[in-house]
C-alpha positions, 0 to 999 in steps of 0.5 A: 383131775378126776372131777373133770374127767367125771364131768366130761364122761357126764357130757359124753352120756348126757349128749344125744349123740350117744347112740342109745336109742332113747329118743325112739321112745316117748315114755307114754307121751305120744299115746296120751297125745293120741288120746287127747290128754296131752293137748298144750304146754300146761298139761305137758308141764303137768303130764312131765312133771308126773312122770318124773316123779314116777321115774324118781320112785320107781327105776331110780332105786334100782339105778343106785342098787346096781351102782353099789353092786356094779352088777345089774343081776339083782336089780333087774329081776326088780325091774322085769318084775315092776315092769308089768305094763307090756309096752314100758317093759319091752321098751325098758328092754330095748334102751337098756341093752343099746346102752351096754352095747353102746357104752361096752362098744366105745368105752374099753373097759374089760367090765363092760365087755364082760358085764354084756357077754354076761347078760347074753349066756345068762339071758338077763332082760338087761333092763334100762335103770340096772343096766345104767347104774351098773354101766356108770358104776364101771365108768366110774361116775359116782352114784349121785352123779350117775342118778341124776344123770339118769334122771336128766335123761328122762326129762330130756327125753320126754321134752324131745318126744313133745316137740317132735308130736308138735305138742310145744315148740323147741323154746317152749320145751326148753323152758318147761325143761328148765322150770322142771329143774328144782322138782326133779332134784327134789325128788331125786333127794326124796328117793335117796334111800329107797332101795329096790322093794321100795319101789312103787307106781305113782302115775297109774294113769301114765301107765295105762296111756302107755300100755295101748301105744301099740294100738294107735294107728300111726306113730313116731315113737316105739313107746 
């Protein structure tokens, strides 16, 4: 029984209609679409494919740290830290604390109530991968399930930002979301065991793109 509520909840999470603002950033996508580096499915592939593995060696550890912990305190020192890029940190802000309020709003669970007003007195960035793990950590998801989940989230994401800029069409993206697939659970099983000063930046290009997102002229996204 518990397996299947765990699936459930995971549906619930991963289901867009989970109002945690997500689907108002890009990831860098749009700016590199801007830019004229993301022009056809073969360099969305590619530009997707980058930015999962950037996502798999850079938040994920401190998803499962904050997991273990089921506090983000730690974790999301790391992350305001790592998170040096203006634009990826200010974004990071924006979705982690919409997924607290979200989830401390429609879940009633006291941890959750406690977990936001916390973050709130002591003033914590309250950043997306901490908040995650330690939210589904309350939840009770496991912590491979939580990490694959967010992981998941990150592909969908990116494939919805690319059909909205009219990069690829909705089967397009579908398709290149399912070749993904394999890579993404790769690279989840790579990262297993890296803890938060493992953390790294793998896509230094993706970074700069997303840096200058405020300068482009005319935008769908926040980042």
């Amino acid at each position: 029984m518990s397996d299947t509520i765990d699936t459930w909840l995971t549906l619930q999470l991963a289901d867009s209609a989970f109002p945690c603002g997500g689907f108002a950033h890009s990831g860098g996508l749009e700016a590199a679409v801007a830019w004229g580096e993301v022009r056809d499915d073969q360099q969305l592939l590619e530009f997707t494919r980058v930015s999962l593995q950037q996502v798999a060696a850079g938040p994920l550890p401190l998803v499962r740290a904050s997991h273990r912990s089921r506090s983000i305190c730690a974790a999301d020192e790391w992350c305001d830290a790592f998170l040096s890029n203006h634009v990826a940190n200010r974004a990071s802000r924006l979705q982690g604390t919409a997924f607290l309020a979200t989830a401390a709003s429609v879940f009633p669970i006291a941890e959750l109530a406690s977990l936001q007003q916390q973050r709130r007195s002591e003033r914590w960035p309250g950043h997306l991968s901490p908040v995650f793990g330690a939210v589904t950590a309350l939840l009770g998801l496991p912590g491979d399930r939580a990490a694959r989940l967010f992981l998941f989230s990150a592909l969908r994401s990116l494939i919805s930002a690319a059909v909205r800029l009219n990069v690829v069409g909705p089967l397009q993206g579908q398709a290149i979301q399912y070749h993904l697939a394999p890579e993404a659970e790769q690279a989840l099983l790579q990262t297993a065991d890296r803890l938060p000063q493992d953390i790294c930046q793998t896509a230094p290009l993706i970074d700069i793109f997303q840096g200058t997102h405020d300068r482009i002229y005319s935008k769908l996204f926040q980042s």
